[in-house]
VODREN-190105 format. One line per field, with one value per residue (C-alpha): residue number from 1; y, x, z. Coordinates in pm, whole numbers. Layout:
% VODREN-190105
n: c(NUM,...)
py: c(Y,...)
px: c(X,...)
pz: c(Z,...)
//
This chain:
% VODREN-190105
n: c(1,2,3,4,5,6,7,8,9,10,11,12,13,14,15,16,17,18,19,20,21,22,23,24,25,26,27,28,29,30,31,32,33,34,35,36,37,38,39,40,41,42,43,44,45,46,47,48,49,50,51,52,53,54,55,56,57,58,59,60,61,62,63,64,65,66,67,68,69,70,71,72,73,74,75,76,77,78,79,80,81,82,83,84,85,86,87,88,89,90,91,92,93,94,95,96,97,98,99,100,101,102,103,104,105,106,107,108,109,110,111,112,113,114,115,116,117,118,119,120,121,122,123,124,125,126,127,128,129,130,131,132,133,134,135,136,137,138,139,140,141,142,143,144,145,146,147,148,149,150,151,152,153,154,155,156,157,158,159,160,161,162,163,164,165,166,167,168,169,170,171,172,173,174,175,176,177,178,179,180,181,182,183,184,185,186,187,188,189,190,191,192,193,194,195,196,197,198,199,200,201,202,203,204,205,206,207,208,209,210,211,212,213,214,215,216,217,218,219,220,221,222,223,224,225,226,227,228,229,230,231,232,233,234,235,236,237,238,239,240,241,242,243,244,245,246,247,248,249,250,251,252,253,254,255,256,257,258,259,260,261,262,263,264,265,266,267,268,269,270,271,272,273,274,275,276,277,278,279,280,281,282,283,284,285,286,287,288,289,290,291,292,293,294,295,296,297,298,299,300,301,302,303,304,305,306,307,308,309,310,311,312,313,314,315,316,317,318,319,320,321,322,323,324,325,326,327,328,329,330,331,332,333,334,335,336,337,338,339,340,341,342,343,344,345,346,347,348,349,350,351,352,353,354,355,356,357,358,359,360,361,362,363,364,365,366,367,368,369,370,371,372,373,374,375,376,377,378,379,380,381,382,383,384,385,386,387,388,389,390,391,392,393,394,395,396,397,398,399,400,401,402,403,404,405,406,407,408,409,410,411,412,413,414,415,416,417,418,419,420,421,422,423,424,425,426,427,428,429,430,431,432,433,434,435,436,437,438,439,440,441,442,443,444,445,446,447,448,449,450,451,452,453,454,455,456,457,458,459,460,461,462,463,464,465,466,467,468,469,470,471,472,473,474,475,476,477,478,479,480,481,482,483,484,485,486,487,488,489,490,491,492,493,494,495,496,497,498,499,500,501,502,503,504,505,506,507,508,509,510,511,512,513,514,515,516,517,518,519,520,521,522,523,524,525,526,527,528,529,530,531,532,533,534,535,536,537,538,539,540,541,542,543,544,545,546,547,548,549,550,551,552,553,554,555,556,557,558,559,560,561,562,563,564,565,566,567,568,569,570,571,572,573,574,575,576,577,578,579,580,581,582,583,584,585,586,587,588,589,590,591,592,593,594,595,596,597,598,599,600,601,602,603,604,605,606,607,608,609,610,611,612,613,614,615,616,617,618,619,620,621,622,623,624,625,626,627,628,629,630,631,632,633,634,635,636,637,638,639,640,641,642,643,644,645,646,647,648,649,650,651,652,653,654,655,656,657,658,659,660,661,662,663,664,665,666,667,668,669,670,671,672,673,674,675,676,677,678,679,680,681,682,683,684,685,686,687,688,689,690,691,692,693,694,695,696,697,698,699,700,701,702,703,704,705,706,707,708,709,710,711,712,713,714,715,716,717,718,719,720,721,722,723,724,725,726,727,728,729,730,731,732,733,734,735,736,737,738,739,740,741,742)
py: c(4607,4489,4259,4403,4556,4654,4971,5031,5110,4898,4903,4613,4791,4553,4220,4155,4248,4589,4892,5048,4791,4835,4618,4487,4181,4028,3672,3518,3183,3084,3239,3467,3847,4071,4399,4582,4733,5121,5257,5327,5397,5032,4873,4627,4773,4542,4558,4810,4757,5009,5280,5426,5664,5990,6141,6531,6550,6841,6873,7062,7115,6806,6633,6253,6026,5780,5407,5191,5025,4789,4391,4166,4007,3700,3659,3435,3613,3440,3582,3881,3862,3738,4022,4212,4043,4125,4501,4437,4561,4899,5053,5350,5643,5851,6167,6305,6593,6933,6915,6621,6770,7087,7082,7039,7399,7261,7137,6927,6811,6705,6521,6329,6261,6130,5917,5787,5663,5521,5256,5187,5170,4803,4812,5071,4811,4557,4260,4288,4298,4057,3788,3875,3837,3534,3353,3489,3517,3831,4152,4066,3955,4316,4541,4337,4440,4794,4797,4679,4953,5261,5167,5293,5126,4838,5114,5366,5122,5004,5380,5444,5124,5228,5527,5352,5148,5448,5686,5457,5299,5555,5794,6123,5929,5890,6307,6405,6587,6843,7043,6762,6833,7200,7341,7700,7918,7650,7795,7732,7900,7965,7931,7843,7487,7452,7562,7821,8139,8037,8245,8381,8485,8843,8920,8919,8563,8526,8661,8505,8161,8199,8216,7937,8108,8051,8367,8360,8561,8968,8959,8616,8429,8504,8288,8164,8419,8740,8654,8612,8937,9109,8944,9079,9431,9489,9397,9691,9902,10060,10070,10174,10071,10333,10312,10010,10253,10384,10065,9941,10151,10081,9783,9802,10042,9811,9464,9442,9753,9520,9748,10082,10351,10595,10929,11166,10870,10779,10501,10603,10317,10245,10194,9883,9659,9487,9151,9160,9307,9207,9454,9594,9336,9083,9238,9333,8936,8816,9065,8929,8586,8537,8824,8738,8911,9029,9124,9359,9509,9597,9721,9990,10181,10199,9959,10219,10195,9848,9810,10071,9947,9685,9395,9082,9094,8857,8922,9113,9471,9324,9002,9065,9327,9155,9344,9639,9942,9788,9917,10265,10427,10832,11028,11401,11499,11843,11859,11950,12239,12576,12776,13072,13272,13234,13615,13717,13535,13717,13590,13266,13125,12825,12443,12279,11994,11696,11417,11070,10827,10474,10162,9902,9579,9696,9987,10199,10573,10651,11035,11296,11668,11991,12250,12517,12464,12283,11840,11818,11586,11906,11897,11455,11505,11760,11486,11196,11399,11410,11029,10969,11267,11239,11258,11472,11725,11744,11779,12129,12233,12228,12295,11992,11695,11419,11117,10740,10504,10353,10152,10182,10522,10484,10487,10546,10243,10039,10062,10366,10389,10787,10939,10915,11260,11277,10989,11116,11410,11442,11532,11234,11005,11179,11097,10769,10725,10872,10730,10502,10145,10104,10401,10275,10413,10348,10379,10765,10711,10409,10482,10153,10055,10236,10216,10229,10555,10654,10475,10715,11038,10940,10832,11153,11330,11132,11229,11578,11628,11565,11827,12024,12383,12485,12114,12086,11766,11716,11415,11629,11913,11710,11506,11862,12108,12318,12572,12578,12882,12925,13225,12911,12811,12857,12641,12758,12519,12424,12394,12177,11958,11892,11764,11549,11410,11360,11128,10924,10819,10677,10516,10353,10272,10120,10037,9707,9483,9126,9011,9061,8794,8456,8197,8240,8607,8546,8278,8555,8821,9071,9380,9352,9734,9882,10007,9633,9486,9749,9663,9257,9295,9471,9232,8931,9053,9089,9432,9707,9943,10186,10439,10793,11057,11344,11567,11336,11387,11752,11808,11516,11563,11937,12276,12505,12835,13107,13303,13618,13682,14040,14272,14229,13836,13566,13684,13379,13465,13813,13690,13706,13365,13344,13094,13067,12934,13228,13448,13300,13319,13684,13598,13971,14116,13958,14089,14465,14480,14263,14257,13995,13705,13442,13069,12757,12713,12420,12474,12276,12460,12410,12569,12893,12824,12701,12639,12457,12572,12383,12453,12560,12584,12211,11919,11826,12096,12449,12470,12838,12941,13220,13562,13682,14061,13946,13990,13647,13395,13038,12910,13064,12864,13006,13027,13254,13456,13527,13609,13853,14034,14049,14131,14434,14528,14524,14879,15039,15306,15428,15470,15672,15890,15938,16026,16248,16390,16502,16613,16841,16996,17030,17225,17455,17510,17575,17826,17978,18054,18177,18420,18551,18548,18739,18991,19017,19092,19347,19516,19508,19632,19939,20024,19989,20364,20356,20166,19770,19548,19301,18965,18849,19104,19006,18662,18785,18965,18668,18414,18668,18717,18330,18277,18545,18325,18018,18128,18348,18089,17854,18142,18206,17874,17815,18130,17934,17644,17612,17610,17230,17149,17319,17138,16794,16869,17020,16688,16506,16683,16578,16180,16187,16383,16152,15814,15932,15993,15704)
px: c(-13261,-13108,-12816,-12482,-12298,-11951,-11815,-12085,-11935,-12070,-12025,-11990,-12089,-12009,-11782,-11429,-11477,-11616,-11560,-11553,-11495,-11534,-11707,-11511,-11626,-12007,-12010,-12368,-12312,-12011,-12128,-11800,-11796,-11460,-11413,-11120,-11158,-11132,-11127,-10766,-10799,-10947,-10743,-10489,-10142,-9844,-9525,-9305,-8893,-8660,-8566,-8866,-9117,-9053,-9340,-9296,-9150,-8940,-9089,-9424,-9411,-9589,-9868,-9874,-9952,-10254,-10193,-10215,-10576,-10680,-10614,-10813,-11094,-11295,-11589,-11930,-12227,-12441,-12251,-12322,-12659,-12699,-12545,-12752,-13059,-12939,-12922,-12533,-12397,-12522,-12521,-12332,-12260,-11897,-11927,-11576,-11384,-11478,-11131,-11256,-11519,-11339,-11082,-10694,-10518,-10148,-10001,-9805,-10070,-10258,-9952,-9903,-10289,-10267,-10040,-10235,-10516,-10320,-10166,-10509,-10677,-10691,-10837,-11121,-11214,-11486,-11430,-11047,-11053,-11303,-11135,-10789,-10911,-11079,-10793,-10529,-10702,-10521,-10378,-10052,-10126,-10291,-10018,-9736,-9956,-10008,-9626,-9528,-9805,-9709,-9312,-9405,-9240,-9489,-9504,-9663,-9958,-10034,-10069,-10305,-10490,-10562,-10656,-10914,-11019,-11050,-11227,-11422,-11361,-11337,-11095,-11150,-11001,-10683,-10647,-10350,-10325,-10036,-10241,-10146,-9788,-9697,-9889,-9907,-10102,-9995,-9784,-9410,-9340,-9002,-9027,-8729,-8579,-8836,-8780,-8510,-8639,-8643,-8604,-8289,-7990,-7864,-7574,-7356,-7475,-7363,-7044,-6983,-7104,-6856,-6532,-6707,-6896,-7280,-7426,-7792,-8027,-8068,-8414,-8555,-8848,-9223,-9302,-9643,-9594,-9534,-9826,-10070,-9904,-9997,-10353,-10400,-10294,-10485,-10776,-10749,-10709,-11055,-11225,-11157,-10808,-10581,-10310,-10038,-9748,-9942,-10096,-9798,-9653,-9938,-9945,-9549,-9610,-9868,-9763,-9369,-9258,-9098,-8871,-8984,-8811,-8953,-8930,-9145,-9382,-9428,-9344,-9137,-9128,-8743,-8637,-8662,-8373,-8293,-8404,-8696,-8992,-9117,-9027,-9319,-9298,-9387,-9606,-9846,-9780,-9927,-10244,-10322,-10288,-10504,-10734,-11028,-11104,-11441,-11312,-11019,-11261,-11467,-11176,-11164,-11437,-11763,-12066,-12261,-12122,-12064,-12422,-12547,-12306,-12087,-12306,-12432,-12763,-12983,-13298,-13528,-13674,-14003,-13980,-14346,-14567,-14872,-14853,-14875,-14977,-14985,-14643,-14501,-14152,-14135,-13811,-13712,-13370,-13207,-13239,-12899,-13035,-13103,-13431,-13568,-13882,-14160,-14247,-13922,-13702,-13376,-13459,-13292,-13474,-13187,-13265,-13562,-13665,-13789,-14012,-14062,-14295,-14194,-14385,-14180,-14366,-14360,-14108,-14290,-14248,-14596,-14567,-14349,-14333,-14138,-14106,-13922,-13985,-13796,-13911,-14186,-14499,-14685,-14527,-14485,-14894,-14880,-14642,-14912,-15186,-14991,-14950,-15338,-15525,-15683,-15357,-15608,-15651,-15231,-15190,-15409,-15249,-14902,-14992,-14827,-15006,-15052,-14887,-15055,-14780,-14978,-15273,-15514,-15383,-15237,-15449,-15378,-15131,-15179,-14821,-14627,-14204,-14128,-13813,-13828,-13858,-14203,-14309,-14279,-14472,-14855,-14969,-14848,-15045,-15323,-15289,-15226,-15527,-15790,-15608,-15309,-15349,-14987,-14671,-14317,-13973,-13622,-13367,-13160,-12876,-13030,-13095,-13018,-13293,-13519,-13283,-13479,-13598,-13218,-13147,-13397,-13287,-12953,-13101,-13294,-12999,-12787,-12998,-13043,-12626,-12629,-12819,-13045,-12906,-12829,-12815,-12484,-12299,-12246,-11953,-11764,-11758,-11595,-11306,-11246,-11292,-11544,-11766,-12139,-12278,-12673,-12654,-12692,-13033,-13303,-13583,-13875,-14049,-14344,-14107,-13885,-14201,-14277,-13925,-13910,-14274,-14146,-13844,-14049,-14288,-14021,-13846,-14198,-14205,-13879,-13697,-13514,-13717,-13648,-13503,-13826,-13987,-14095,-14221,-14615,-14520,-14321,-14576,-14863,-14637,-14604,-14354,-14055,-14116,-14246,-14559,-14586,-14550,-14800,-15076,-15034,-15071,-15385,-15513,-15406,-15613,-15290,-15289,-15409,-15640,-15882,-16120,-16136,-16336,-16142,-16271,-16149,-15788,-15783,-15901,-15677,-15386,-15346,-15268,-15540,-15552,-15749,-15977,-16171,-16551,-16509,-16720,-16459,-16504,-16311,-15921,-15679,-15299,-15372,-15537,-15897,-16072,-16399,-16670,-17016,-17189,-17064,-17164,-17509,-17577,-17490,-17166,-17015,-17365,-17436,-17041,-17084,-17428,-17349,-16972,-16720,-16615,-16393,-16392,-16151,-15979,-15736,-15491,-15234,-14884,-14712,-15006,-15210,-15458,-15723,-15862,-16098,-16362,-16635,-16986,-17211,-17517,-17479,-17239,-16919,-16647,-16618,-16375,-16262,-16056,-15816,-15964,-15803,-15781,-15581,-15212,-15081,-15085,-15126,-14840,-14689,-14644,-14761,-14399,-14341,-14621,-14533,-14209,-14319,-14524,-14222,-13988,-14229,-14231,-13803,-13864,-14098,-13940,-13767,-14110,-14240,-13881,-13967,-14301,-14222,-13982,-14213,-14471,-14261,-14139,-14577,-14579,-14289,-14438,-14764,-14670,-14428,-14749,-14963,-14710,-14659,-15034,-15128,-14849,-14924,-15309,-15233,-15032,-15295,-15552,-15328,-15326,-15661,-15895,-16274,-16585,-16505,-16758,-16943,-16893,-17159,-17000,-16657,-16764,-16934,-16665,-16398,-16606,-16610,-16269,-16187,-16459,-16304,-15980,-16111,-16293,-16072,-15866,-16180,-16296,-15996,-15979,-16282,-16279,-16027,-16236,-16359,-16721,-16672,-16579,-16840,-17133,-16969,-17001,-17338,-17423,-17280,-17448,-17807,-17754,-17660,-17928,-18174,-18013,-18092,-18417,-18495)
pz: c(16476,16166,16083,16138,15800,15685,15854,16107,16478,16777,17149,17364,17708,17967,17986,17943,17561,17644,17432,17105,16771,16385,16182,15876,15750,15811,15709,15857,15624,15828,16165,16136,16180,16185,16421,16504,16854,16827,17210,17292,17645,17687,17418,17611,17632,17444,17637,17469,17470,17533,17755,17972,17859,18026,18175,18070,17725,17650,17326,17400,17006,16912,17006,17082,16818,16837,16908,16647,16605,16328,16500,16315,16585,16490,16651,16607,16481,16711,17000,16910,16816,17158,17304,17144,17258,17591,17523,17600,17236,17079,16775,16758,16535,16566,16415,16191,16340,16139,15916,15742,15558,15442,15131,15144,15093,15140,14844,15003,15195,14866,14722,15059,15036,14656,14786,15120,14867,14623,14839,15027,14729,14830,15175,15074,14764,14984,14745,14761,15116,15210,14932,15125,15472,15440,15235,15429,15720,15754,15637,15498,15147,15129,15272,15096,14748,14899,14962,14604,14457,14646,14778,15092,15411,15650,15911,15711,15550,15900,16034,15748,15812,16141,15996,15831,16165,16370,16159,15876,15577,15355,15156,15408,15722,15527,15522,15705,15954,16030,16290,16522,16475,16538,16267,16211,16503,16781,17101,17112,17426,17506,17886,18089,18055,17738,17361,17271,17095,16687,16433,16270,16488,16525,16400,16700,16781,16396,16468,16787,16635,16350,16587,16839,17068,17138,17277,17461,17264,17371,17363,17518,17336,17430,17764,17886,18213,17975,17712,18076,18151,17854,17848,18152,18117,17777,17976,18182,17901,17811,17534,17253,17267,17193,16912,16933,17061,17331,17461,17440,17678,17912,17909,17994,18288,18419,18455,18386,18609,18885,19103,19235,19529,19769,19679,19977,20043,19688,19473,19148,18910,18814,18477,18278,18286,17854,17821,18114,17882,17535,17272,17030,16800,17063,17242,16867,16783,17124,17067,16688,16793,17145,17088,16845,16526,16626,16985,16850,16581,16932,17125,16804,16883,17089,17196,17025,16723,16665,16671,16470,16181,16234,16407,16244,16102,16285,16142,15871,15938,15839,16071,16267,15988,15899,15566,15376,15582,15921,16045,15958,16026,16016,16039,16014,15885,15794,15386,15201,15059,15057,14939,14844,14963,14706,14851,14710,14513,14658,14988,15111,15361,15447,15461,15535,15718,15525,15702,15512,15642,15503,15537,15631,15486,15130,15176,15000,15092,15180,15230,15307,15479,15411,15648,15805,16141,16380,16445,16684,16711,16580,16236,16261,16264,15940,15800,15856,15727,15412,15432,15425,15301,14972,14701,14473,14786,14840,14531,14499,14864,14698,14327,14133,13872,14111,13990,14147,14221,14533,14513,14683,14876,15241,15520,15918,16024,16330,16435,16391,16484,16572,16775,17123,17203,16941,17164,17480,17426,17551,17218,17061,17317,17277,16916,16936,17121,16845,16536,16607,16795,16833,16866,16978,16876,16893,17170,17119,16882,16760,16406,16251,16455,16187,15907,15594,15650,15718,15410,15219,15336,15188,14889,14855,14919,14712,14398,14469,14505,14097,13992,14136,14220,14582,14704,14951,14875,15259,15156,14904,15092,15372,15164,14971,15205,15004,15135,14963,14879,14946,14664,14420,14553,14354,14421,14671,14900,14703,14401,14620,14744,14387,14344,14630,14496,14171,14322,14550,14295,14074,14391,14441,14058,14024,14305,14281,14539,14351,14685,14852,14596,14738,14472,14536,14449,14120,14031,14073,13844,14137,13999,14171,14351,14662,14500,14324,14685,14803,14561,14596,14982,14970,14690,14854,15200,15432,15378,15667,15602,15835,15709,15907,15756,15635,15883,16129,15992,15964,16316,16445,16267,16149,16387,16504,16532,16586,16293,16310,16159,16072,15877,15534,15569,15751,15879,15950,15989,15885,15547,15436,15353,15144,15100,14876,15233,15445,15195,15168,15556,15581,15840,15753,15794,16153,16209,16053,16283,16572,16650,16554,16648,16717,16509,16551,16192,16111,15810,15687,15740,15351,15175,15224,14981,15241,15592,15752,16032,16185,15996,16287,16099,15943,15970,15878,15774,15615,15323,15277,14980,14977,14884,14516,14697,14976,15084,14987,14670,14678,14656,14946,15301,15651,15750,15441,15496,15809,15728,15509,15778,16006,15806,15726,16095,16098,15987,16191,16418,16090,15899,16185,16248,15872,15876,16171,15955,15676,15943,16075,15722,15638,15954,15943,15544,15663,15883,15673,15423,15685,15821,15441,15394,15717,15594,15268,15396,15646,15354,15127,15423,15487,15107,15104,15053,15027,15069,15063,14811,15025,15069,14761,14535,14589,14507,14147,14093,14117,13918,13654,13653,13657,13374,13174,13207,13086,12789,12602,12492,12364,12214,12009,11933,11783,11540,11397,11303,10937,10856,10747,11098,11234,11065,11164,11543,11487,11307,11558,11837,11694,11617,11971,12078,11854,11974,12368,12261,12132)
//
């Protein structure tokens, strides 16, 4: 195994020289090797003078020193080379106590250190020891120098020499070590026939002192029987603990109520006598002390809580994604906002709810949702379709300039985190089956379990609170007490969608993701953002992509309704829908001649711009457009169109009471003239003498008259025209008359 060297720790393990030594000298030439036996507990004891050792000291405040170690031992090398051979000696290794290897705080304990390796500054030196041992076979000629160097008494060098036995041959073993001797955090209890309570005297013992008199403390010292008392009480105490004056009186109540009395078959707990409890002070000491750091911060609030925000982190929210796209996280929240109705401005429709669909690999926000309806797995499905759709198609369904921030686009993910109430749903199975491998989701009140899209909504609310109108600053409105008012809205929800586009594309852009860097990435030049980390996964190959056709999507992912083939086109939520292949195979024709009928249409919820129907006659999808002469514009959402129609039908019953209204007032008119003219007749009948014109000759007789009406003012009129005038309209009346003929 090696020749034996300076400072290396052996074990003899059987024999009368069993135990632990040092090594301190190795001299093969003269056969001669030097240990100092180590083991204490095997070390033979020297017969000590004096009085007897007591057994129990009555000084629990220190702790017993170490024997001395450090006898000089010469044995032969070949003795222990054969004891070796014999597998009788080991080689050993004795690992340093943790306080060794951190740095001195005290300075007092660095001066007293300084000191230490100044006067062993000898023994650590190998030449100076090895010359001194072998001429004075011995350590004197060294400790008389190390005496004359540091002028500190024999005892002390041979302490610190067997320092330098026990623990090696080297400066740290020489550290001291107070927290052997009563250091700061170690017990003093003050338990009967023990220590006496410390600290400084009251003033009566002051007093009483002064004029000779040594009076017992009122309030005794802190024993080991109270502190398990209060250990044990606190215990029962649940969790979260309560404030100190309160569990302090519990704990009081609990364990040092000692006498009690009957009062009709119950026990009434007596009062507490002075000097038989700890006070506050005592009991708050005992608590900081034996109670752990991280156990009080958990007997301050829940389980829950701790570890949603205060546990340690043990891992990375990416720790098992393959890559980009493989493993998606989608959360809903209640925007801080309110909006207005893009049918009419002075409407305010409240707040929305946003979805944002995060990838967790890269975390890149891969899409997002806004709506007015309440979560659900119906509008988590909208909010996916808006993850993978075509960004050139979402773009048209909510009106804005696309921006590309993700390379290439998002496709369907094989894993996908949701709520557990969107996973427990049938629908969402169903799902998972056609287009998702993989759904799980986090336990309720769990959101740290899904943190970075938590983390998102706050930073897309943080950003709207400086500046966009009718955003509600949720944390200023709770430190001030402010009340919002929605009448400062004034964005609409496909203006609102824009803004929320416009934001995530620069967090993709520029978000600070340096951390995320390993040094194959920084040697390939990757941009330290989510979009950067989403375009080198998919170049690298560790990204996950899977194609669906877009009809796959919209029939998978968006809600279908109902649509009607009427004669006046397609109807869909009360709006008309057109197309150029409808038109071409006569749909309203077959409906004016035939009947209508009924169609399955898909739209997508934010935009009424389009739908989608299955093409019967051919493959694939129908796109229909919004009609230009129907009811709604495009930039208007299902939820506001319908809106729109109910809020038209608030006022019903009064149209009609109005309506009745005015019917009434025609009738009682009506028959107010046909009473006048049925008198006015019968007058006129009575008046009437001789033979009445027939019914031709009346007629003649009226035109006439009317005719007569109408032309004496033309007639008049056009005596008064010049001669001048007259030719021009003559002229007039024959280029016309030439130009039709021609």
């Amino acid at each position: 195994m090696g020749p034996l060297m300076n400072n290396q720790a052996i074990q003899i393990l059987a024999g009368r020289n069993e135990g632990f030594y040092r090594v301190i000298l190795v001299e093969k030439r003269i056969d001669k090797v030097v240990l100092v036996k180590i083991d204490p507990s095997i070390s033979p004891q020297k017969h000590r003078g004096g009085r007897k050792k007591l057994a129990v000291t009555n000084s629990p405040r220190k702790k017993s020193s170490l024997p001395l170690v450090g006898d000089l031992i010469w044995v032969n090398y070949t003795e222990l080379d054969d004891l070796e051979n014999k597998h009788i000696l080991s080689r050993v290794e004795i690992e340093q106590e943790h306080n060794y290897f951190n740095p001195v705080i005290s300075e007092n304990d660095k001066v007293r250190y300084e000191i230490r390796k100044t006067a062993m500054a000898g023994f650590l030196d190998y030449d100076n020891l090895r010359d001194s041992i072998l001429i004075n076979e011995g350590l004197g000629g060294l400790v008389k120098e190390a005496i004359k160097k540091s002028g500190l008494g024999r005892t002390v060098i041979y302490k610190c020499w067997s320092l330098l036995c026990r623990f090696g041959l080297n400066e740290k073993s020489l550290r001291p070590r107070r927290d052997r001797c009563g250091a700061p955090g170690i017990r003093r209890p003050c338990d009967p026939g023990g220590l006496k309570k410390s600290g400084r005297k009251t003033e009566k013992q002051r007093i009483a002192k002064a004029s000779g008199k040594l009076l017992p403390p009122d309030q005794p010292g802190m024993s080991e029987e109270w502190r398990h008392l209060i250990i044990t009480a606190d215990k029962k105490i649940p969790t979260p603990k309560p404030d100190h004056a309160d569990r302090y009186t519990q704990i009081l109540n609990s364990n040092f109520v000692k006498r009690y009395r009957h009062e009709n078959g119950v026990l009434i707990p007596l009062e507490l006598e002075k000097g038989t409890y700890p006070n506050s002070r005592q009991v708050r000491r005992v608590l900081e002390r034996e109670v752990p750091r991280l156990q009080k911060l958990l007997e301050r609030t829940t389980k829950g809580h701790f570890l949603r925000s205060l546990r340690g982190m043990t891992g990375r929210n990416w720790k098992g994604v393959a890559g980009p796209g493989h493993t998606w996280a989608i959360d809903s929240t209640i925007g801080d906002i309110y909006l207005r109705s893009s049918v009419n401005r002075a409407w305010i429709i409240g707040r929305p709810v946003v979805y944002i669909i995060v990838d967790v690999w890269s975390t890149a926000i891969v899409g997002f949702y806004v709506c007015l309806t309440g979560p659900s797995w119906d509008t988590a499905k909208v909010s996916l379709f808006s993850a993978v759709a075509d960004p050139a198609l979402l773009a048209k369904l909510w009106q804005y300039q696309p921006m590309s921030c993700l390379f290439p686009w998002p496709t369907m993910p094989a894993v996908l985190m949701c709520d557990r109430g969107e996973y427990l749903s049938r629908a969402a199975s169903a799902t998972g089956l056609k287009l998702i491998s993989c759904l799980s989701y986090a336990p309720p009140y769990r959101p740290d379990l899904k943190g970075l899209v938590e983390v998102l909504h706050r930073i897309e609310k943080d950003r709207q609170h400086l500046w966009v109108p009718g955003a509600i600053d949720a944390r200023r409105a709770e430190y001030e007490l402010r009340r919002f008012d929605p009448n400062e809205a004034v964005l609409t929800v496909r203006e609102y969608t824009e803004y929320l586009y416009t934001i995530f594309s620069e967090y993709n852009l520029t978000a600070d993701r340096k951390g995320r860097l390993d040094t194959h990435m920084i040697a390939a030049g990757v941009m330290p953002s989510p979009a950067g980390l989403w375009r080198w996964g998919h170049e690298v190959g560790i990204g996950t992509c899977r194609a669906f056709p877009q009809a796959e999507l919209i029939t998978s992912l968006l809600p279908s309704q109902k649509a009607i083939v009427s004669r006046s086109g397609v109807r869909f939520g009360g709006l008309h829908y057109e197309s150029d292949l409808i038109n071409d195979e006569q749909w309203t024709a077959y409906a004016r001649n035939f009947g209508s009928w009924d169609i399955s249409a898909h739209h997508f919820p934010g935009s009424v711009s389009r739908i989608w129907t299955p093409n019967v006659a051919g493959t694939g999808l129908l796109d229909l457009s919004l009609s230009e002469q129907t009811r709604a514009s495009r930039d208007q959402t299902f939820d506001e169109v319908l809106d729109a129609f109910m809020f038209g039908k608030l006022n019903n019953a009064e149209i009609e009471h109005a309506n009745v209204l005015l019917a009434m007032k025609s009738r009682q008119r009506v028959e107010a003239l046909i009473a006048g003219a049925r008198a006015l007749t019968a007058e006129a009948l009575d008046r009437h003498r001789g033979i009445k014109p027939t019914m031709t000759d009346s007629r003649q007789m009226e035109t006439q008259a009317e005719g007569q009406v109408a032309t004496e003012p033309i007639v008049s009129e056009l005596t008064s025209i010049d001669e001048d005038e007259a030719a021009y309209v003559d002229m007039m009346k024959n280029v016309f008359a030439a130009a039709n003929a021609d």
